[in-house]
N, C-alpha and C positions, 0 to 999 in steps of 0.2 A: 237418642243420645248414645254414644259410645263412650266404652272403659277402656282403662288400662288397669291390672292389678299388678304391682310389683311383688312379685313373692318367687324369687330364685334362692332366697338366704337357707342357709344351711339351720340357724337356729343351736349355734353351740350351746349357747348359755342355759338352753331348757334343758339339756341333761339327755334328751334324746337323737336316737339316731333318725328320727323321724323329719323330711323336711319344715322348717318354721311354718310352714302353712296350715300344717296338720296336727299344729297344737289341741288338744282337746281342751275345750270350753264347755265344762257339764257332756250335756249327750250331744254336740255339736264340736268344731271347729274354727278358727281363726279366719280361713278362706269361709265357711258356710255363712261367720255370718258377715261378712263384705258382700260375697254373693246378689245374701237374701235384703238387706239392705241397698242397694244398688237397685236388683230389679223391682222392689217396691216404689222406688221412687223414680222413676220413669227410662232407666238406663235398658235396652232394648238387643243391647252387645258387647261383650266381655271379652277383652282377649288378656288373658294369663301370660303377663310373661316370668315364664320359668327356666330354672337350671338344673340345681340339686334338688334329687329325687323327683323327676318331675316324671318318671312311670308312675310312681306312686302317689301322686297330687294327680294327674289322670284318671287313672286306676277310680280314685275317691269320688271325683266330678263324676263320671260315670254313673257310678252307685247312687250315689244321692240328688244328681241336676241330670237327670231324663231329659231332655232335650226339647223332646215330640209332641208336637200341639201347646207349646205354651207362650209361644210369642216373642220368646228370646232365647239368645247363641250364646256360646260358650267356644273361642278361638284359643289353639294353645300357640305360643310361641316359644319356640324351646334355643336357648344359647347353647352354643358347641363348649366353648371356653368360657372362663369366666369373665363374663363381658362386663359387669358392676352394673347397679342403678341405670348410670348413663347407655352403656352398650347393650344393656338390656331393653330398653323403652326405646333407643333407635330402631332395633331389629323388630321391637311391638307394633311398633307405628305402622309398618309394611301391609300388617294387616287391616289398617283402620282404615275405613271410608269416610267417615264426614270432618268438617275442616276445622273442627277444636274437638279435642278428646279431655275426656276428665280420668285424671292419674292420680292411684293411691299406693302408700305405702300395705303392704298385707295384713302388718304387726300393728298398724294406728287407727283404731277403732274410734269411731266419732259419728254423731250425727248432723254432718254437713246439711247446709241445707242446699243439695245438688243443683234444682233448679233457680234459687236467687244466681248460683255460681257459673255454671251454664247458659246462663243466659246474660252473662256479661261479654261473652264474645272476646276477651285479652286473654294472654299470658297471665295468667294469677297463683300466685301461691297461698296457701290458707295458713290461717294463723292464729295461734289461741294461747292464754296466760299458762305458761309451765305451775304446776304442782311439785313442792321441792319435796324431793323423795327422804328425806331425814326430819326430826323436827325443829323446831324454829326457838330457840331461847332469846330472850333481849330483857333487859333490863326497867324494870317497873319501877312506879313513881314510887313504892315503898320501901324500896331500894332492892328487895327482892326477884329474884329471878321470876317470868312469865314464862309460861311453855306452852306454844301451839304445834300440833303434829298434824304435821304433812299439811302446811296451807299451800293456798293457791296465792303467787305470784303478781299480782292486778298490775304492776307497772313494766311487766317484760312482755313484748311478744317473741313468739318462737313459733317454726315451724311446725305441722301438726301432721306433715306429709301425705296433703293433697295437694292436688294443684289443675289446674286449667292449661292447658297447652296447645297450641295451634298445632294442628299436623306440617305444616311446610318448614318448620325449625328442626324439623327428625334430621336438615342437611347441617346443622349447625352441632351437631352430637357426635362427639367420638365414638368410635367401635367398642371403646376398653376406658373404664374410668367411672368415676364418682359422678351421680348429677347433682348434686348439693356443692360438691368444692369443684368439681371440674366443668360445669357447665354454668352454676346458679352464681358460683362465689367467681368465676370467670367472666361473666357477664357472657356469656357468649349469647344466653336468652335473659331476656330483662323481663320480669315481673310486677302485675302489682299486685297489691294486697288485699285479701279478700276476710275481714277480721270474722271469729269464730267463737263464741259465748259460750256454744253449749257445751256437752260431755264430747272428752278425749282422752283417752287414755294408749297410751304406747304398750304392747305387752313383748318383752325382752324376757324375760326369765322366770321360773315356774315361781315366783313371788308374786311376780305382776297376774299370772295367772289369777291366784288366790284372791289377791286383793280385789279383782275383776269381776271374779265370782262371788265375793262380799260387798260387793259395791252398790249403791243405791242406781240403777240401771233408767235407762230412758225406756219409758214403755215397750217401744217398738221391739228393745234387745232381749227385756224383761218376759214380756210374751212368746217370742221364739224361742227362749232358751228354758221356757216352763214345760 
């Protein structure tokens, strides 16, 4: 199986001048653990596509993903300009060889289950119940206010920013643009839906950090990151 990781974002919102990829998470990183999940679970080829700071997301690979004798690669793809989501994963594809690639956002942390996904063989996009980031008040039978904080969503789906992609649609992708509004909400490629139960979590800002790192963890994240 082959990757794609999208991680060219700059990562304003965390307050660092560091690429979004190199958020630290405990004594790891945002990329490490996409990585270390990926190739646990049979993905055999990685290619990064990167923009901002992407010496330095190198530089890191480097350091901590040695390469030598262990059975899987590590491809960088570097954008000149800023090509968006969309023009960044056209110019990834270049490097992929097999005829469906599986594509993640860098910041959306989840325990997909890769191979149910992968081996559907379509265009899929994954998808799992939002968590509303504020908490929830409504009205009780006692006429009194109820307060849940931070529930999970059960009757929305929302993207979770994975997805299943055929390699031969990399013709249907602009050089420059969004793949969510300029390709997904364009219909230029049509997806279905690959629904998603377990933990996701999106990390956008050193909040999300926090919370992540106080979070009830899926074993697999909980063990790497002890």
């Amino acid at each position: 199986m082959e990757a794609i990781i999208l991680a060219g974002g700059k990562g304003s919102r965390m307050e660092s001048e560091y690429p979004k990829a190199l958020t630290p998470i405990k004594n790891k990183t945002i990329l490490d653990l996409q990585l270390y999940y990926l190739f646990l679970h049979g993905v055999k080829r990685v290619v990064l596509a990167l923009g901002y700071g992407s010496s330095d997301i190198i530089n890191h690979v480097y350091r901590e993903w040695n390469m030598q004798n262990r059975g899987y690669e590590i491809i960088y793809s570097v954008e000149n300009n800023q090509a968006g989501t969309a023009g960044a994963l056209k110019l990834a594809l270049e490097h992929c060889k097999e005829p469906y690639v599986l594509v993640s956002n860098c910041d959306d942390i989840a325990d997909i289950d890769i191979a149910s996904l992968y081996s559907r063989k379509r265009n899929t996009i994954c998808v799992a119940h939002p968590r509303l980031p504020f908490g929830l008040v409504r009205q009780g039978d006692n006429g009194y206010a109820e307060f849940v904080e931070k529930p999970r969503i059960n009757n929305i789906w929302v993207s979770c920013g994975w997805y299943l992609i055929a390699k031969h649609e990399q013709r249907y992708l602009p050089d420059q643009g969004s793949l969510e509004e300029d390709v997904f909400q364009a219909r230029r490629v049509r997806l279905t839906i690959f629904e998603h139960y377990g933990f996701w979590m999106p990390i956008n800002t050193r909040k999300d950090v926090e919370e992540f790192e106080k979070s009830e963890l899926p074993k697999i994240f909980k063990d790497y990151l002890s």
